[in-house]
Every structure is written in structure tokens, then in C-alpha cells.
C-alpha positions as CSV (number, residue, x, y, z in Angstrom):
1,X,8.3,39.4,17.6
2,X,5.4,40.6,15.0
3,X,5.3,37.4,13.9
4,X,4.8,35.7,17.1
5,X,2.3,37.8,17.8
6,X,0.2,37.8,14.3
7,X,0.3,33.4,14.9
8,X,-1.0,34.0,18.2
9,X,-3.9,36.3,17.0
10,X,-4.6,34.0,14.5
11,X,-4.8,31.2,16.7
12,X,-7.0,33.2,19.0
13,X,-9.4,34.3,17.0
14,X,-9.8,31.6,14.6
15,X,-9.6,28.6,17.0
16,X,-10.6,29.6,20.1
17,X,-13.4,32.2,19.2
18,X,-15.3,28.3,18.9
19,X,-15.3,28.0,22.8
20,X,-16.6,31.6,23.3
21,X,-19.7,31.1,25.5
22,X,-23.3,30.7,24.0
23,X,-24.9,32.4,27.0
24,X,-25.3,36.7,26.7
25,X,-22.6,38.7,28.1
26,X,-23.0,41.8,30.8
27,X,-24.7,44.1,28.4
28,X,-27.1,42.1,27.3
29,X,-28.1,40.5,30.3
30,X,-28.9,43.7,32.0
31,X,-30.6,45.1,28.9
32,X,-32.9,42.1,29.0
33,X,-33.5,42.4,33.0
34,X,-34.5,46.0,32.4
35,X,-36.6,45.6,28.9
36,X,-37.5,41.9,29.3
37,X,-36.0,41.3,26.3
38,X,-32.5,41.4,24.7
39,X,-32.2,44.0,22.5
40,X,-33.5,47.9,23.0
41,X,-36.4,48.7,21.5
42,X,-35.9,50.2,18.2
43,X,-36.9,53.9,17.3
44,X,-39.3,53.9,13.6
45,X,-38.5,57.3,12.7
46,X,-35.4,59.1,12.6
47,X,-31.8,58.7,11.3
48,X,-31.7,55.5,13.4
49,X,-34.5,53.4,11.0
50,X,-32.5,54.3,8.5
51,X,-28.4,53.4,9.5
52,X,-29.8,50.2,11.0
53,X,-30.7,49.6,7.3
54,X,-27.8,50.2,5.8
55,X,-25.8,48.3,8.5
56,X,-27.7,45.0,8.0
57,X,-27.4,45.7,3.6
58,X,-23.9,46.4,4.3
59,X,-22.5,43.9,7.3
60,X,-20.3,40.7,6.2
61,X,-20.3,39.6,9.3
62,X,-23.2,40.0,11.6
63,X,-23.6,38.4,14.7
64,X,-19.9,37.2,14.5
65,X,-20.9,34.8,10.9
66,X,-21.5,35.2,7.7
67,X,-24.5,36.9,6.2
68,X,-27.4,34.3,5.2
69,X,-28.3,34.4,1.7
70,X,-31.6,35.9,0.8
71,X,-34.1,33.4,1.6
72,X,-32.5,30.6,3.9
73,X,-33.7,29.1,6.3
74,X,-32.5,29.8,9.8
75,X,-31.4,26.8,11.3
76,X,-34.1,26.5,14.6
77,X,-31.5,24.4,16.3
78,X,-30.0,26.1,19.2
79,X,-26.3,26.7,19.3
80,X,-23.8,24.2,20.1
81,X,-21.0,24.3,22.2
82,X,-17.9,24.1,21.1
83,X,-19.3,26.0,17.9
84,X,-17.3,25.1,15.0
85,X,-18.0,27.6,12.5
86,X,-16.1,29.4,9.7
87,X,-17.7,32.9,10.4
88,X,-17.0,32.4,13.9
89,X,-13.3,31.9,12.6
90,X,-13.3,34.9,9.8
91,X,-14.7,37.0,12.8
92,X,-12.4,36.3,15.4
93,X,-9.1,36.6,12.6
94,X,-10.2,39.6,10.9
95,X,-10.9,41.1,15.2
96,X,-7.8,40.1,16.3
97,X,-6.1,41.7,13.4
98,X,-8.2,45.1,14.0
99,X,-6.8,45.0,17.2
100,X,-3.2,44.3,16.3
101,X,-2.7,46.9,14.1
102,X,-4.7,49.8,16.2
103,X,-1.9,48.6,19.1
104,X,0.9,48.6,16.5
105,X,-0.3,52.1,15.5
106,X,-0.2,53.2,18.6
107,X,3.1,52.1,19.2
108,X,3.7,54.3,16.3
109,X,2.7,57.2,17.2
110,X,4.1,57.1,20.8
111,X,7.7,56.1,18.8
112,X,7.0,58.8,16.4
113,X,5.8,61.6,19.5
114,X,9.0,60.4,21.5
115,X,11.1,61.3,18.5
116,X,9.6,64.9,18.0
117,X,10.1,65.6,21.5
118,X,13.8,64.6,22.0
């Protein structure tokens, strides 16, 4: 059974994470109707200035791909659909795996609080 399900995460997430769609989801759609623009505007002072810094040192994969190197050139090209991409893949894998072992844990825990109480 945890086999069937760890091929079909891996499937998930690395093949069909290509297909996602290219256009914003809910939140960021109503963030942009409200601000006029996709993303909140950021505080300059304060603890926030100064995670947000550490996140994008720190992130191996922002924006679902791998981080650019210093001083690369963003590709200007908008995305494609079907996007085949190997951060895209890595992303989607190393999710679905996240989210099969916080469900296995859980499963866990409810075995292990069952036990206790019978």
C-alpha cells in the first residue's frame, strides 16, 4: 500500500506538476484586485525586512524552481504551457512527499492515541 502510494506521489508531483496552470490562483488574484498588483506591499522596517532576507538567502526552491545563480539572466520569455521543468519536478516530489509523511504521521499518532486509550 505505501508503495502504491509513494509511486503515485511521485508521479504527481514530478509529472503532472508541468500542467499546473500559468495563470494566478485565488489569492493572488484578489490581492492583485485589491493592491493592483500581485504581491502585498512590503514593510522596510521591522522583523519582516529582515526574514524576507533570509528566506530568499536560504530557499532551494523559490517560486516552485531552482534558485538562479548570482547573476543570470532571467529568461524575459513568458511561461509555457505544458512547463517542462526540473524544479517544477523537484518541487512537486519533494511536496508530495511533505504531505505523505505529515498524513502517515498522523495516522501515527491516531494508531498510537487509540492504543493508549483502549
Amino acid at each position: 500500500m505505501f508503495t502504491g502510494l509513494l509511486i503515485i506521489a511521485v508521479l504527481t508531483g514530478g509529472a503532472l506538476s508541468w500542467f499546473a496552470s500559468v495563470n494566478p490562483d485565488g489569492l493572488e488574484w484578489s490581492v492583485e484586485r485589491v493592491f493592483g498588483r500581485s504581491a502585498l506591499p512590503g514593510q522596510e522596517h521591522g522583523i519582516t525586512p529582515a526574514l524576507k532576507s533570509i528566506q530568499e538567502k536560504t530557499a532551494f526552491l523559490p517560486d516552485y524552481g531552482f534558485k538562479e545563480p548570482d547573476g543570470a539572466k532571467k529568461n524575459n520569455v513568458g511561461p509555457s504551457w505544458p512547463a517542462f521543468d526540473p524544479g517544477t519536478s523537484v518541487s512537486g516530489i519533494v511536496g508530495s512527499a511533505m504531505v505523505l509523511a505529515a498524513v502517515l504521521l498522523i495516522g501515527f499518532v491516531i494508531r498510537a492515541l487509540r492504543r493508549k486509550s483502549s
